[in-house]
C-alpha distance (Angstrom), angle and dihedral (degrees) to the residues before:
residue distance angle dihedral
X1 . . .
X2 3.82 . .
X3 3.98 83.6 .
X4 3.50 95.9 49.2
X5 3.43 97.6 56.7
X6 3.82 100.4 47.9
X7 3.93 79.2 51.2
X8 3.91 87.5 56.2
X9 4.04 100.7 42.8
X10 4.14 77.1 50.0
X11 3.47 91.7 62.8
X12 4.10 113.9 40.1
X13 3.57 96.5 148.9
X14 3.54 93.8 48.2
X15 3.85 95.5 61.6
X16 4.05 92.3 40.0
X17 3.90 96.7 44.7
X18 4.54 120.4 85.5
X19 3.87 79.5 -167.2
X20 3.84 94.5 83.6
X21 3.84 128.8 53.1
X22 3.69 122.0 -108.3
X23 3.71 86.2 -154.0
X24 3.84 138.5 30.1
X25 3.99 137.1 -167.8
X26 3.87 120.1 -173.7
X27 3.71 120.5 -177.6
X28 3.56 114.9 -168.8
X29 3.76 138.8 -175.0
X30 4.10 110.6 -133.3
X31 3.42 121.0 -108.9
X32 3.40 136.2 -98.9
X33 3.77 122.4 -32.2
X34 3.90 145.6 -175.8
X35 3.76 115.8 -113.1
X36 3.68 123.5 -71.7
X37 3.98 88.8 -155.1
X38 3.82 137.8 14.0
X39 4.01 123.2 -174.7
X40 3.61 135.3 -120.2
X41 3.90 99.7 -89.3
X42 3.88 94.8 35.8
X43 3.73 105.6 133.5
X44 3.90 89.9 -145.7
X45 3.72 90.8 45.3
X46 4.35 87.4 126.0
X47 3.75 99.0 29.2
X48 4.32 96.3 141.4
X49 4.10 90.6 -121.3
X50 3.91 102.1 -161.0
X51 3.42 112.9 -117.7
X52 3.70 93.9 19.6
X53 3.88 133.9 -98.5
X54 3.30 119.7 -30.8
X55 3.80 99.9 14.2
X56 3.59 130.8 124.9
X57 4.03 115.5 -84.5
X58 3.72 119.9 -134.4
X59 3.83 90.1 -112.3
X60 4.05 84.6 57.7
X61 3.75 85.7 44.0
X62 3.61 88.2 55.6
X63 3.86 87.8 40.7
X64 3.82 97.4 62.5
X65 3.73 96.0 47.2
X66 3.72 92.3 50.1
X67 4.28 82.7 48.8
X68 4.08 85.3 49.6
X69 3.97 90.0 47.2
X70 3.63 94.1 47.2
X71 3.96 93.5 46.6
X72 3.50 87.3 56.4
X73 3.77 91.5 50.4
X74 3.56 95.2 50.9
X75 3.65 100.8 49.5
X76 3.58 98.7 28.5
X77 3.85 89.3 129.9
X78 3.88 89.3 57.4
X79 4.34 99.5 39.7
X80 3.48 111.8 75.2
X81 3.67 112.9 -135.2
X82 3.89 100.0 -109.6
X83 3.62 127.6 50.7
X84 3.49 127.2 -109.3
X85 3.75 125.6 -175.0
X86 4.02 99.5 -149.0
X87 4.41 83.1 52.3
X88 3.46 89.3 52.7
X89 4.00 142.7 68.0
X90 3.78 126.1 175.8
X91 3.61 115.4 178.6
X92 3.54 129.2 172.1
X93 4.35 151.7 -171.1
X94 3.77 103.3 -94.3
X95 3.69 83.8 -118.2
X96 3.62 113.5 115.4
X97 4.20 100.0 -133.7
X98 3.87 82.4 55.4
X99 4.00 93.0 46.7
X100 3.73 85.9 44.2
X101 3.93 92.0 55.6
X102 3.24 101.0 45.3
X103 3.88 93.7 59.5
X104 3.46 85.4 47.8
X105 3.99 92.4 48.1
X106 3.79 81.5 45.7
X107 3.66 97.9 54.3
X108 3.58 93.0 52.7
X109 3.68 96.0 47.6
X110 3.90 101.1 48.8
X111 4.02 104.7 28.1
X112 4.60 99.9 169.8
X113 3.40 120.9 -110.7
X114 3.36 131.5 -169.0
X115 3.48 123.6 -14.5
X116 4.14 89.5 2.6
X117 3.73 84.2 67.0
X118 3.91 108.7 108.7
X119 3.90 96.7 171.1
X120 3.81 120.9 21.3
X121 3.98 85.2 -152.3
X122 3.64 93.8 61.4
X123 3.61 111.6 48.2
X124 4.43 88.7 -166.0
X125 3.51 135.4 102.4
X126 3.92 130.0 -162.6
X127 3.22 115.2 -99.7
X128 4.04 125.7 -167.1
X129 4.07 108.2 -119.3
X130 4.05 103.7 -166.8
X131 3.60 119.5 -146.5
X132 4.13 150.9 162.6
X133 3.23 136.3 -143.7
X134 3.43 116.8 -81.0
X135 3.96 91.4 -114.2
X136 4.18 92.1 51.9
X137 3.83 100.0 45.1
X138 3.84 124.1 104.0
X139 3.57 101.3 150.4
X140 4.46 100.1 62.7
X141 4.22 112.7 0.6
X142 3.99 85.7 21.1
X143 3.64 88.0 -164.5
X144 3.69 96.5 137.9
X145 3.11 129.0 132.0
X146 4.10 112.4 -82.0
X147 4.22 116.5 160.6
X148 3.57 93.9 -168.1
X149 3.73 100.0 47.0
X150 3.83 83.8 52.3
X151 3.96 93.5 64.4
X152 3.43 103.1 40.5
X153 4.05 80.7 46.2
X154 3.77 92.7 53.2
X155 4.15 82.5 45.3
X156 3.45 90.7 54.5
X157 3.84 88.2 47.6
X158 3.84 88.7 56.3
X159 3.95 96.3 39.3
X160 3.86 126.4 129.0
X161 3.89 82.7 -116.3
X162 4.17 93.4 68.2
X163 3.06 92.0 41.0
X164 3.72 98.1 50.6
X165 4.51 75.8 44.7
X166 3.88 92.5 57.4
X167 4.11 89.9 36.5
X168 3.90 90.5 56.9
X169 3.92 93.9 31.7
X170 4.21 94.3 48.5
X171 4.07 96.0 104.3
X172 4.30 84.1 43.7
X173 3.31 98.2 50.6
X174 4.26 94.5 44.3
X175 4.12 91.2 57.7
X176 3.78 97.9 42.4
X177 3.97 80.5 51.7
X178 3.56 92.5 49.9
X179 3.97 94.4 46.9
X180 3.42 104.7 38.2
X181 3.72 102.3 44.3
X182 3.74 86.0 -128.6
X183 3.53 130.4 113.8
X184 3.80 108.9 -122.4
X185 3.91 115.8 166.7
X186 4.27 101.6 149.1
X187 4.09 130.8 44.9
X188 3.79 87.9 -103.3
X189 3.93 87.5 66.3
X190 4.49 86.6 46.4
X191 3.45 90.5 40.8
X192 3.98 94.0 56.1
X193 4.22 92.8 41.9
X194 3.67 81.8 46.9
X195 4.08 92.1 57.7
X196 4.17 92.8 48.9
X197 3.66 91.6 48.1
X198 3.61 96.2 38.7
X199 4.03 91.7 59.2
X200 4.04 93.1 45.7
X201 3.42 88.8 56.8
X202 3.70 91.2 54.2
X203 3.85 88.4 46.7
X204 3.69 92.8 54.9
X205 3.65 91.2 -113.6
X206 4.06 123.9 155.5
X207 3.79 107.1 -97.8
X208 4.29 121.8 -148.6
X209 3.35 104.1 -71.3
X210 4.54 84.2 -123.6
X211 3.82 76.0 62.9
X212 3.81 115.9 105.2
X213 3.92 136.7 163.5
X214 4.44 88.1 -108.1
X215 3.80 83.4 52.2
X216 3.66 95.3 57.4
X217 3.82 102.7 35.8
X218 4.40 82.7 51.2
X219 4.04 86.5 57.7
X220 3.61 99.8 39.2
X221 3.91 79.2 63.1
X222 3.98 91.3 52.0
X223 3.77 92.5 43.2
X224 3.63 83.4 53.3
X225 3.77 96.8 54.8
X226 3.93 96.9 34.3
X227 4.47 70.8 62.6
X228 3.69 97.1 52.3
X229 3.98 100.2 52.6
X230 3.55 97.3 53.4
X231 4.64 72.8 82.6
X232 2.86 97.0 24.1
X233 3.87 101.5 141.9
X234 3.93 123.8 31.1
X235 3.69 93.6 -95.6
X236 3.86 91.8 56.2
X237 3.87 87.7 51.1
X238 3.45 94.0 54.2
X239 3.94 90.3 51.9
X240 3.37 96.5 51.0
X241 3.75 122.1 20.9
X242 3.41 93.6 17.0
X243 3.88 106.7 69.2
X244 3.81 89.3 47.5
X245 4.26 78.6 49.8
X246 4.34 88.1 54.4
X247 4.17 91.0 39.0
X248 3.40 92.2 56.1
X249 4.08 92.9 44.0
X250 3.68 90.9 46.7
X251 3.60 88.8 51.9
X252 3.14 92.0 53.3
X253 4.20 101.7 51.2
X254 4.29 75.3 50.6
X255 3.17 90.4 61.5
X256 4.08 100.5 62.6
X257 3.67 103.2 19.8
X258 4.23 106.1 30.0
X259 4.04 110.0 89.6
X260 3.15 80.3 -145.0
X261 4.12 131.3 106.0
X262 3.87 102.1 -104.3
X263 3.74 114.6 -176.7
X264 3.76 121.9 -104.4
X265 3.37 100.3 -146.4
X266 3.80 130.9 27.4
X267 3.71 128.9 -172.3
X268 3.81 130.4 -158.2
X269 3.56 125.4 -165.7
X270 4.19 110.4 -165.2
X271 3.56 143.6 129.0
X272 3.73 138.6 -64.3
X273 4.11 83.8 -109.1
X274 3.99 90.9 50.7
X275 4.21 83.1 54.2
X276 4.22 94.1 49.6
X277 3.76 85.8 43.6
X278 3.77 90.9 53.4
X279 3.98 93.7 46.9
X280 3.14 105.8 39.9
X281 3.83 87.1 48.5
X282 3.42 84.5 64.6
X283 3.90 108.4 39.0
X284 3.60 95.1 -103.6
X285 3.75 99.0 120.2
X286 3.74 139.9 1.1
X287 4.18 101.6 -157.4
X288 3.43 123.9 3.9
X289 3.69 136.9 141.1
X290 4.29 110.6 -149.3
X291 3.38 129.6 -125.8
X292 4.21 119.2 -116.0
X293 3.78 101.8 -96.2
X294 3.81 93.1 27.7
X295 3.72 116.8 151.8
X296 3.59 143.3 -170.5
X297 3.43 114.6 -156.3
X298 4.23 128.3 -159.0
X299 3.94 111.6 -160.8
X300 3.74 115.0 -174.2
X301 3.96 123.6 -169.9
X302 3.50 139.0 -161.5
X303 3.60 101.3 -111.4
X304 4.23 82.8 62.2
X305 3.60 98.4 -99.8
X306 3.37 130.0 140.1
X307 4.13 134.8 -146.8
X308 3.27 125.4 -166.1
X309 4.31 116.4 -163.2
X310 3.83 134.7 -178.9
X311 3.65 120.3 -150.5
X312 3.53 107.1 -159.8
X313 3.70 98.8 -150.6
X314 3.51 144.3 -24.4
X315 3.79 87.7 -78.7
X316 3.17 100.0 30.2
X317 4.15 146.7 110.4
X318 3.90 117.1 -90.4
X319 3.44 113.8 -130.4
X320 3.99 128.3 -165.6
X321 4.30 110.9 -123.3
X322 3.63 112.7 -153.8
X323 3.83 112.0 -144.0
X324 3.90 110.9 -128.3
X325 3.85 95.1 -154.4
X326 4.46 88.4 52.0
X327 2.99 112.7 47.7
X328 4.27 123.7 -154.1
X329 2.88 122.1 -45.5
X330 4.37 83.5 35.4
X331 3.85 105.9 -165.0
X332 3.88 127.9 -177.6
X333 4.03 90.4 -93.1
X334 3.74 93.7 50.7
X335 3.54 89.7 41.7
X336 4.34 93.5 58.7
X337 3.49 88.6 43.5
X338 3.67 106.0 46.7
X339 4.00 90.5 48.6
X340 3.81 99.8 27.8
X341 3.64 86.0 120.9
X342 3.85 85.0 63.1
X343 3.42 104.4 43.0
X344 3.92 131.8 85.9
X345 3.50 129.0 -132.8
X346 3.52 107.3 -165.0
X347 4.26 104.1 -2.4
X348 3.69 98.8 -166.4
X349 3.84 92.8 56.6
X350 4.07 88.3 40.6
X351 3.65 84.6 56.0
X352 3.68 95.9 58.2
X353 3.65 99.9 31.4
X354 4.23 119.9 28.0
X355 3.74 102.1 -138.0
């Protein structure tokens, strides 16, 4: 308590001023990784990746605690200088790259000072990442369990709209088969060639020589569809990008009317899937594939309102989004019932029964 309140006498303009957020969510997609696959006739097929496939590079390392360090510049009116656990919430995809990253975006947004500083050559402190098991979470990996989702996915699967996908992408799908060695007859397949040679071009690696810049920017489009019908109808949005949508809302009534300690700022380290689910949830996009570093960022204020930001990359500009469905100034009412459509009620039950 005594800590607290040398925190808030620190910070007089922060509790007098509508101009900063009382709350903040920022979901972010990890940084940059080495392939989770390769193919048969992929020249780099056994390059020794350190770490392993799939993990975090030490440019993405470096990546996350630049996004930490710029966080903390951007809102350093709203972070107070010292960490404190019950003001803070990191949560994270059981998946190790996105563990990984948020330490990392952790470490760069609460370096110790003073007397929080247990080793003057290590300016870091532990911070606790919270996680489920892949299996249980439907906030970050959402990989759990969901009956309903699974038909309308399988529906989606066998909609006029792949086929008209496979139709258009026939001629496509034949050469990447014939180069790679791999089958590939769907978007998924492009989408996950697209990914390998997508990071060896950012590792200045030699790409096949059938590889060419038209090549790539075509498959960033698939990847960027295969994205989008994972919620592809309102139901799927409101099984995916939706609950993390109502967590952060009822979060945000918590923090004004629980007596309860709610945390001020709450970090989520996911996937560039977890981001498209989130948007398009919301309107924001239709296709789009993010960048690494990529966040979407909830502010909440104590006059009610509600902002709504897009940081492009890691490195990048932050932009404000303007929800069409709530319109300025968006408050927590507006918000339900602009997107009610999108927005569960009870999600277990929704999963078993569509209501």
């Amino acid at each position: 308590m005594i800590f607290n309140l040398i925190l808030l006498l620190a910070f007089p303009s922060f509790l007098e001023s509508v101009d900063i957020p009382i709350q903040i969510h920022v979901l972010f997609r990890h940084g940059e990784r080495s392939p989770t696959s390769t193919f048969p006739n992929d020249p780099h097929k056994n390059y020794n990746w350190e770490g392993g496939l799939g993990q975090l590079t030490n440019r993405g390392k470096l990546q996350m605690y630049s996004l930490g360090q710029h966080l903390r510049n951007y809102y350093s009116d709203f972070l107070p200088k010292y960490y404190w656990p019950a003001d803070v919430n990191v949560s994270s995809s059981p998946v190790e790259r996105c563990l990984v990253s948020a330490q990392f975006v952790s470490a760069g947004l609460f370096p110790p000072h003073d007397g929080l500083i247990w080793n003057p050559d290590l300016l870091w402190q532990p911070i606790p990442t919270h996680y489920l098991p892949r299996d249980q979470d439907n906030l970050l990996a959402m990989k759990s369990n969901c009956t309903e989702y699974d038909k309308e996915f399988a529906g989606v699967q066998n909609s006029t709209k792949m086929q008209q996908y496979n139709e258009k992408y026939q001629e496509l799908y034949k050469f990447l088969t014939d180069h790679t060695g791999r089958t590939v007859n769907n978007i998924e397949h492009v989408e996950s060639l697209y990914n390998t040679l997508e990071i060896y071009q950012m590792n200045n690696m030699s790409l096949p020589y059938w590889v060419n810049d038209t090549l790539m920017a075509q498959m960033r489009i698939i990847g960027a569809q295969n994205l989008a019908i994972y919620s592809e109808t309102d139901y799927m949005k409101r099984m995916k990008g939706g609950f993390f949508v109502k967590t952060v809302l009822d979060l945000m009534e918590n923090a004004l009317n629980s007596s309860e300690k709610v945390p001020s700022t709450n970090i989520y380290a996911a996937h560039d899937l977890t981001i498209v689910h989130v948007m398009r949830a919301l309107g924001l996009v239709d296709t789009f594939k993010p960048e690494l570093g990529a966040a979407l960022i909830f502010e909440y204020y104590k006059s009610g309102e509600i902002k709504i930001l897009y940081w492009e990359s890691w490195e990048g500009e932050i932009e404000e989004r303007i929800l069409e469905n709530c319109k300025v100034p968006c408050t927590i009412p507006l918000f339900q019932s602009g997107y009610k459509d999108v927005l569960p009620v009870n999600w277990s039950k929704e999963c078993l029964t569509k209501t």
